[in-house]
C-alpha positions in Angstrom: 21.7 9.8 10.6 20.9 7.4 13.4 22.8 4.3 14.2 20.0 2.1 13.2 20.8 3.6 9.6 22.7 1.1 6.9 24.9 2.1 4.9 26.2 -0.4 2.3 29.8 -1.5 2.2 31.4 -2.9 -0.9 34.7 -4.8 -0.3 36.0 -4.8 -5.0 39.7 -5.9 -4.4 42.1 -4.6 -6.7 40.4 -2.0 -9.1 42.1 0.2 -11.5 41.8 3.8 -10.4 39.4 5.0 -13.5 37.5 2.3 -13.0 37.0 3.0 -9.5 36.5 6.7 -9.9 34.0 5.6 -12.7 31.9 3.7 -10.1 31.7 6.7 -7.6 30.3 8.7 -10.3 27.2 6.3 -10.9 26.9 5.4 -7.2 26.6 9.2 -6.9 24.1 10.1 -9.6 22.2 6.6 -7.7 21.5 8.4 -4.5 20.7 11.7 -6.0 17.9 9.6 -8.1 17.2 7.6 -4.6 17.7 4.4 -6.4 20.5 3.5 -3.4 21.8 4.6 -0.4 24.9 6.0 1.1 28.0 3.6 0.3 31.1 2.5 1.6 33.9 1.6 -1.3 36.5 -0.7 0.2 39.6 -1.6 -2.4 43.1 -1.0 -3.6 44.5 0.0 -6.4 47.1 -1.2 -8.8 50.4 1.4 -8.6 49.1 5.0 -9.7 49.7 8.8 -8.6 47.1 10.9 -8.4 47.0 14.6 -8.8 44.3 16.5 -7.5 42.7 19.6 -8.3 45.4 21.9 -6.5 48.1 19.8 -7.6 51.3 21.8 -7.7 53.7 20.1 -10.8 57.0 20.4 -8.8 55.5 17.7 -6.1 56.3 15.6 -9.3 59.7 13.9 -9.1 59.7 12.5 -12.4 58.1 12.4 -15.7 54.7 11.1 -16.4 56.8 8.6 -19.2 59.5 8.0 -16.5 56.4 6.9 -13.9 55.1 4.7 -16.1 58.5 2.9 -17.1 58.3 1.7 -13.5 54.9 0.8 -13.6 53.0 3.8 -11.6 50.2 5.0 -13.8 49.3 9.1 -13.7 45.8 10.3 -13.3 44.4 13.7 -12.8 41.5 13.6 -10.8 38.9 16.2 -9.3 39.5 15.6 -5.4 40.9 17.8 -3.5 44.6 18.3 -2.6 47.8 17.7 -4.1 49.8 14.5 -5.3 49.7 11.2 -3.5 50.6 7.4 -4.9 48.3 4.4 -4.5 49.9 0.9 -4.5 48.5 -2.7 -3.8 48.5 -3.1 -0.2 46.9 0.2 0.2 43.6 -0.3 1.8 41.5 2.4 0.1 38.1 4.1 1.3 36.0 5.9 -1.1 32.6 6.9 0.8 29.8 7.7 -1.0 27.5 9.3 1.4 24.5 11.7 1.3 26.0 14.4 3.8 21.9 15.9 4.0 21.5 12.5 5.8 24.6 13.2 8.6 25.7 16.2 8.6 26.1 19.8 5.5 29.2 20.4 7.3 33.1 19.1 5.0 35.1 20.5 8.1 33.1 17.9 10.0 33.0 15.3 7.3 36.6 16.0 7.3 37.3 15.2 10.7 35.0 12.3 11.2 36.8 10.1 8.2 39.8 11.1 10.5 38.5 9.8 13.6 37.0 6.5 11.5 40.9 5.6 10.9 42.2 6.5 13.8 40.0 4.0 15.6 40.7 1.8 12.5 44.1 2.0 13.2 44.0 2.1 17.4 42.2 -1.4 17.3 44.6 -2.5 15.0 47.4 -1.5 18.2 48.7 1.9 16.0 48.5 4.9 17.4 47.5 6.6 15.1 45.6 10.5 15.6 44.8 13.7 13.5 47.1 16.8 12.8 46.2 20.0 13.4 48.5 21.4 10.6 47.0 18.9 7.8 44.2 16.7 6.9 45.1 12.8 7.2 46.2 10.2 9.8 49.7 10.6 10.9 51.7 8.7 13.6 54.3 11.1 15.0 55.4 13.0 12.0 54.9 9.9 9.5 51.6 10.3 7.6 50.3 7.1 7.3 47.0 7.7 5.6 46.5 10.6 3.3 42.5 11.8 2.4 41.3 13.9 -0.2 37.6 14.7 -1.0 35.0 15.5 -3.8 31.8 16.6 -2.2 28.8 17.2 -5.1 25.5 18.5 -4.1 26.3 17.0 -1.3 27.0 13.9 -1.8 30.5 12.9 -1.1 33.6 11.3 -3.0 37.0 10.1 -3.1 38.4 9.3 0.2 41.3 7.9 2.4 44.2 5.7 1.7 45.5 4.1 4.4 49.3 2.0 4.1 49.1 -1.5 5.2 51.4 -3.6 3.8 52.5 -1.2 0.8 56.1 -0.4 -0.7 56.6 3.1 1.1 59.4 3.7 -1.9 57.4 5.1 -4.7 56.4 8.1 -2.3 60.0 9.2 -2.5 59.3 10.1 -5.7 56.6 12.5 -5.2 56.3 15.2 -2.5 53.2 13.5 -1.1 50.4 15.8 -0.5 52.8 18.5 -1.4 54.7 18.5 1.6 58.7 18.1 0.7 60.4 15.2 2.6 57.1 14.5 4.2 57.8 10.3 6.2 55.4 7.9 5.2 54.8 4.8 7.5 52.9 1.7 7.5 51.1 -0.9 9.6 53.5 -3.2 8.6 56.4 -1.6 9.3 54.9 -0.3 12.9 53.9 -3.5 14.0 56.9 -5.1 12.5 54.9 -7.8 10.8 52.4 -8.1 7.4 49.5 -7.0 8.0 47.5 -6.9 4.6 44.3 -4.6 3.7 41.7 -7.3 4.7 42.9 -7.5 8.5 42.4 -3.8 9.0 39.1 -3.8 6.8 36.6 -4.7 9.8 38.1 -2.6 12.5 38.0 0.4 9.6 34.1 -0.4 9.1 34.0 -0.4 13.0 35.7 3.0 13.2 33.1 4.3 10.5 30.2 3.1 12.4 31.3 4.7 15.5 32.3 8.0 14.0 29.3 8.4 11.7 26.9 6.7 14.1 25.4 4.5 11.3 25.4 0.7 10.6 27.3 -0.9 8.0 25.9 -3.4 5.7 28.2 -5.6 4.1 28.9 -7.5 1.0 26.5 -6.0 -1.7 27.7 -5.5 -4.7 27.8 -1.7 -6.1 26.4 -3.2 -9.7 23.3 -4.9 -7.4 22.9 -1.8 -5.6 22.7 0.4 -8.9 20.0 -1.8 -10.5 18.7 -1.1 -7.4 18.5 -5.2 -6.0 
C-alpha cells in the first residue's frame, strides 16, 4: 500500500463495547465484499474489562457481579491476549485493514500499530517506545497502551487502547494483560496536565500514516461507508 492510498478514519465518540465490536464485524465482511476500504475506528468506551481469547481467570480481581456494582461492564471477546479495562478517556484504535493491501505478515502488523503510537505519543512530548518482552506501548516499565488483535482472512480487528486522561484505578483490579502488578500510566499524569482523547487523535492518525505509509481520510461515517456512499 502506497502513501497515495486512503484509508478512511471514523472519529464515533463514546461507543459501548458490543456495539463497537458489532461495527468491526460488518466493516469487515464490507471489504471482503469490496463494498469499502480499509478503516480506521477512533473512540472510547464507557468503563468495561475485556477478556480475550487466552484470558487466564485469576487476572480477575473480582467478580463479574462485583465489577459491575462499580459500574465496569465484563465482555469476552475474540482478540487476542489476556484481560485489560477500557474507560472514558481512553482513546481507542480499532483498525480495520485489508493486510493483502500492506503487508500478510501479524508480527509486522504487530509492530507497525506499535510504532503508529509511539509517534502518536512522541509528538504528543511522551516518550513512549515498544518492549521487547510484550506487545504494547510502555514508558519505562508503565504500559501505557495495551493492543490486542483479531486478524480474519486477513483482514484485521480490535486494536490499541491508549490512556489519555483515564482513571488508572480500575486496572488495579485486574492483572492487566496478565502481568501481576504490571504500572499503568497516562498522558495526563506524564505531562502533568489533561490531555483528553481528541488532542492526541491527529498526531495518532499522523503516526498511522507514517508507519503504514497510507493516507488517512477523515470524517466518514462507518454507516456511509457500509451502504457504500
Amino acid at each position: 500500500m502506497s502513501s497515495s492510498t486512503k484509508v478512511n478514519v471514523c472519529w464515533l465518540g463514546t461507543v459501548p463495547y458490543l456495539t463497537a465490536f458489532e461495527t468491526q464485524i460488518l466493516l469487515k465482511d464490507a471489504i471482503l465484499s469490496g463494498k469499502c476500504g480499509s478503516t480506521i475506528l477512533f473512540l472510547e468506551h464507557p468503563p468495561v474489562v475485556t477478556l480475550g481469547a487466552s484470558y487466564q481467570e485469576n487476572n480477575l480481581l473480582l467478580s463479574r457481579e462485583e465489577y459491575r456494582s462499580l459500574g465496569i461492564d465484563v465482555q469476552p471477546t475474540d482478540r487476542g491476549g489476556d484481560v485489560t479495562y477500557h474507560g472514558p478517556g481512553q482513546l481507542v484504535a480499532y483498525p480495520v485493514l485489508n493486510l493483502r493491501e500492506l503487508k500478510q505478515d501479524l508480527h509486522w502488523y504487530i509492530r507497525q500499530l506499535e510504532t503508529a503510537f509511539v509517534i502518536g505519543c512522541r509528538q504528543m512530548g511522551v516518550q513512549a517506545s515498544p518492549d521487547s518482552r510484550h506487545s504494547g506501548i510502555w514508558v519505562e516499565d508503565a504500559i501505557i497502551g495495551s493492543i490486542g488483535i483479531k486478524v480474519s482472512r486477513w483482514i484485521t480487528m480490535h486494536g490499541v487502547a491508549l490512556n489519555c486522561s483515564n482513571d488508572l484505578t480500575p486496572f488495579q483490579l485486574i492483572h492487566p494483560c496478565g502481568i501481576k502488578n504490571q504500572a499503568m500510566t497516562s498522558m495526563s499524569q506524564l505531562l502533568n496536565r489533561n490531555v483528553n482523547p481528541m488532542q492526541v487523535l491527529a498526531p495518532t492518525i499522523c503516526g498511522f500514516e507514517e508507519a503504514f505509509s497510507i493516507s488517512c481520510q477523515m470524517g466518514s461515517d462507518p454507516l456511509d461507508l457500509l451502504a457504500g456512499k
